[in-house]
Every structure is written in structure tokens, then in C-alpha cells.
C-alpha positions as CSV (number, residue, x, y, z in Angstrom):
1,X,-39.5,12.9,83.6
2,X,-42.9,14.1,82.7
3,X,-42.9,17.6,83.6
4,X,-41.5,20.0,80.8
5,X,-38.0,22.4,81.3
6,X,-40.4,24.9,82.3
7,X,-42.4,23.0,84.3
8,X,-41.9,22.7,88.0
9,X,-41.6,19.0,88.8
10,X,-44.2,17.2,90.3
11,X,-43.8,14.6,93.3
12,X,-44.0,11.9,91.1
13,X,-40.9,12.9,88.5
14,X,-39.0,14.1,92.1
15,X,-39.5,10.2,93.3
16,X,-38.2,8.8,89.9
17,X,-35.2,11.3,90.3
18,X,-34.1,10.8,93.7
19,X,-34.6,7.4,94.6
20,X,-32.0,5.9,91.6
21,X,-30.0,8.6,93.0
22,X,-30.1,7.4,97.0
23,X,-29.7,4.3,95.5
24,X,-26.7,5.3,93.7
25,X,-25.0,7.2,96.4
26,X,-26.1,4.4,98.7
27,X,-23.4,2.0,97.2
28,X,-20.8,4.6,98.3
29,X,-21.3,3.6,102.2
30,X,-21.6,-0.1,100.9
31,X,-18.0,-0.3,100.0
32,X,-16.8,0.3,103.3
33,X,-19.4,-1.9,104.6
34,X,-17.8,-4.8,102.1
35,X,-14.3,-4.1,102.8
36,X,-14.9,-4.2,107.5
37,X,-16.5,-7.4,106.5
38,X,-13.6,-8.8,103.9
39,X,-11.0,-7.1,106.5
40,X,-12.7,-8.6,109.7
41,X,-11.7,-12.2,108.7
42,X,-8.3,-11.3,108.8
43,X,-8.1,-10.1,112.2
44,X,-9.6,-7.0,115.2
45,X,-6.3,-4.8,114.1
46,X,-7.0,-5.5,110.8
47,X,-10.5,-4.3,111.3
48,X,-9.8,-1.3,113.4
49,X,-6.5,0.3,111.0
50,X,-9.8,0.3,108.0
51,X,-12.3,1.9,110.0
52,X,-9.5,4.5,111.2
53,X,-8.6,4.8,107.9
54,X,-11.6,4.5,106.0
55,X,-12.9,7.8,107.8
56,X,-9.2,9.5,107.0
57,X,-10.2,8.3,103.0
58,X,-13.5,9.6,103.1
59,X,-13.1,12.7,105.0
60,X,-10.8,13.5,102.4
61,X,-12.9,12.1,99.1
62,X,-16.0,14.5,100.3
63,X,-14.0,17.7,99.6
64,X,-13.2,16.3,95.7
65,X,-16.4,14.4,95.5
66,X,-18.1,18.2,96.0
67,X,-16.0,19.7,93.0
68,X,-17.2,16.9,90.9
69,X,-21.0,17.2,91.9
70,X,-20.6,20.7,91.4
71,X,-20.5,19.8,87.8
72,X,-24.4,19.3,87.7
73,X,-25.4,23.2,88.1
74,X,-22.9,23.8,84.7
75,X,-24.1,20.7,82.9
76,X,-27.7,21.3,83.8
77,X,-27.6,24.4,82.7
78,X,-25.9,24.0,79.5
79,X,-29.0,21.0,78.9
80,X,-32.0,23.2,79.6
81,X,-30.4,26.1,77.4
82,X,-30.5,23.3,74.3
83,X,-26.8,24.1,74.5
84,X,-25.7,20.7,74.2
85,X,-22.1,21.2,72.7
86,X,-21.5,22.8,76.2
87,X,-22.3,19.8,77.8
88,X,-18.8,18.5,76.5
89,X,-17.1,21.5,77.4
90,X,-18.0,21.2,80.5
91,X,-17.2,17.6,81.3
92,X,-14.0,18.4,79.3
93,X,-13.2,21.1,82.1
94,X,-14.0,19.0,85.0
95,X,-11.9,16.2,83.5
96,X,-8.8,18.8,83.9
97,X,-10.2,19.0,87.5
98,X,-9.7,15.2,88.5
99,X,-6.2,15.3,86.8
100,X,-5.1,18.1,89.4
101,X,-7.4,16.7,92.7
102,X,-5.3,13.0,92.0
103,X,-2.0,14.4,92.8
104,X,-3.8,17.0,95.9
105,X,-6.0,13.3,97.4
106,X,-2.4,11.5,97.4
107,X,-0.6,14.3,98.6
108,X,-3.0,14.9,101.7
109,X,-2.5,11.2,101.9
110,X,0.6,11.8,103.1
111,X,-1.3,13.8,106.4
112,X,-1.8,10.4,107.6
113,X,0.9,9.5,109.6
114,X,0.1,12.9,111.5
115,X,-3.4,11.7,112.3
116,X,-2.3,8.1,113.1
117,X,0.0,9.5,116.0
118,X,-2.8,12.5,116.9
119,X,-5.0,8.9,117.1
120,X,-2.7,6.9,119.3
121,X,-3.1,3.8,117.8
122,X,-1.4,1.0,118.9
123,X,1.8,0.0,116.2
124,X,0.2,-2.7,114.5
125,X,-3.4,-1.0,114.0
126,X,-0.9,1.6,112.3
127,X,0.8,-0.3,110.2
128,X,-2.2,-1.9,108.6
129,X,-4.3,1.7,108.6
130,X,-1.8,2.9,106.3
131,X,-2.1,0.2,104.4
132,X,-5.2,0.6,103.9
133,X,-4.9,4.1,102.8
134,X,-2.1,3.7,100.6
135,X,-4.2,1.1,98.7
136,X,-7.1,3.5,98.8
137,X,-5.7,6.4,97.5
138,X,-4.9,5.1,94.2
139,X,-8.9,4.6,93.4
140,X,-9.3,8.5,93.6
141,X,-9.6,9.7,90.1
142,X,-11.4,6.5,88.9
143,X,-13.9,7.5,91.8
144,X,-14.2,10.9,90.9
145,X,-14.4,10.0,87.2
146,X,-17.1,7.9,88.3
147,X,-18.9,10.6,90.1
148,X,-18.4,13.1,87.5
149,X,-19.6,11.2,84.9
150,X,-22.9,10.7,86.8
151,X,-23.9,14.5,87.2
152,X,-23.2,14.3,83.5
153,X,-25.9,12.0,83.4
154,X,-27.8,13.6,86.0
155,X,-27.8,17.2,84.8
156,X,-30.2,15.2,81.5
157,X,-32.1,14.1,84.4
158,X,-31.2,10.7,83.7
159,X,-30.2,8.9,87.8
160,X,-30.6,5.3,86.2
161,X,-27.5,5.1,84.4
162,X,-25.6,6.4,87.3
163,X,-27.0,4.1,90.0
164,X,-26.1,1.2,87.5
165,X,-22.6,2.3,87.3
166,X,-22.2,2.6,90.9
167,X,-23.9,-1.0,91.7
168,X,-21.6,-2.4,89.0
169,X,-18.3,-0.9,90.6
170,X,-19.7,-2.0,94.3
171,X,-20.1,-5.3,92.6
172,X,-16.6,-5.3,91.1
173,X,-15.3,-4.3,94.7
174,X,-17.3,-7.9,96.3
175,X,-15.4,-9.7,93.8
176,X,-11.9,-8.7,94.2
177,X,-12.5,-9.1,97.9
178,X,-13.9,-12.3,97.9
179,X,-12.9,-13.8,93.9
């Protein structure tokens, strides 16, 4: 960024911010994008339990996903002071965070059967729904991680690394579908 920590940013450092960070984010719809493709071969049930269940997944992800950006008014903070030892702290604290959100995301997981009968879907769109969320589930703390370590990177006003990391994992996603 060109502008100084006392600076107000200009349009220019806002545009090299933000669009590695659209980009970044971006890759989150993506994946559900790849998977209704991947899971559209296999059949329309197929296809319909993931987009009933991908909405449950995510639905549930934004509340954790929030926690984790949250992290970027700490860490940011802690960087414009000069305070960098924080910065560790910080992560450090957020860290404990994902450890108690994993057990919370698998436990609302367990909701899903409620909202599979509140959706009256047909047995077999059910059956391969909560597949799909059972398989889901287990991602969580890699995914917050994931996002946790990118307001890291963020709050140094670095969105590069970040949108890297998230093509890379999108990327790992294409090839266990279709490796």
C-alpha cells in the first residue's frame, strides 16, 4: 500500500486491497459451484440433497466465518500500534476459538434432520443431503483456520497471500472431485 498508517488510503491502495480480497472470498461460492457440477453427474437427487444441504452448511459456516473475520479489527490494531508480538497473541486466542466452534458447527449439524423433515424432501433427496453434510462438517475448522489465517494476513494489509491460499484449496477441492 502506498498510503502511510496515518494516511487515509487513496482509491488506488483501496483497489489493490479489495480486489485480491473479492477474489479470495470469491472462491468460497466456487466450491459449491464445483461440487452441483461433480454431484450433478451422479444424478437430480443427488443434485438437489447438495443444494439443500449446501445452504444448511453455509448458513451455519457464516456465523463462525464472522468470529474469525472479526479477528482483523484485533490484529489490525495490534499492526498499526508496531505491537507486533500481539499479533501472535491474537491469532493464538482465535486459534482457541476454532477449537471450541468445531465441536458447536458439528453439533448444530445434528439440526439437520429437523430441517430435512421442516423441508419435506422426498426420502432419497434426504438420504444423500445428509450425506452431504456429514461429509461437510468435518472441513469446518480447516475452513475457519483458513479464514483466520487470512485476516492475519489481512490486518498487514497483505490480500494476496490470502486469495492464493483460497484458489489453492478451491483447486485442491476440483481435484478430489474430479482426480
Amino acid at each position: 500500500m502506498s498510503s502511510t498508517a496515518t494516511e487515509a488510503p487513496g482509491a488506488g491502495d483501496i483497489i489493490r486491497f479489495t480486489v485480491p480480497l473479492m477474489m479470495g472470498l470469491f472462491t468460497y461460492g466456487l466450491h459449491a459451484v464445483v461440487d452441483a457440477m461433480f454431484v450433478g453427474r451422479l444424478g437430480t437427487a443427488q443434485l438437489a440433497g447438495v443444494g439443500f444441504a449446501g445452504s444448511f452448511y453455509v448458513t451455519i459456516m457464516v456465523l463462525f466465518l464472522g468470529i474469525m473475520r472479526n479477528s482483523v479489527a484485533f490484529a489490525s490494531r495490534a499492526f498499526g500500534a508496531g505491537k507486533r508480538s500481539e499479533l501472535g497473541v491474537v491469532v493464538a486466542n482465535y486459534q482457541w476459538l476454532v477449537l471450541a466452534a468445531a465441536p458447536a458447527v458439528y453439533a448444530m449439524s445434528h439440526s439437520f434432520p429437523w430441517f430435512v423433515a421442516w423441508g419435506d424432501l422426498n426420502a432419497e433427496v434426504a438420504r444423500h443431503a445428509s450425506v452431504y453434510v456429514a461429509i461437510r462438517v468435518w472441513e469446518a475448522p480447516f475452513i475457519l483456520l483458513i479464514f483466520l489465517y487470512a485476516a492475519y494476513h489481512q490486518s498487514k494489509t497483505n490480500a494476496r497471500l490470502p486469495m492464493l491460499v483460497h484458489w489453492g484449496v478451491l483447486l485442491i477441492n476440483i481435484v478430489l472431485d474430479y482426480g
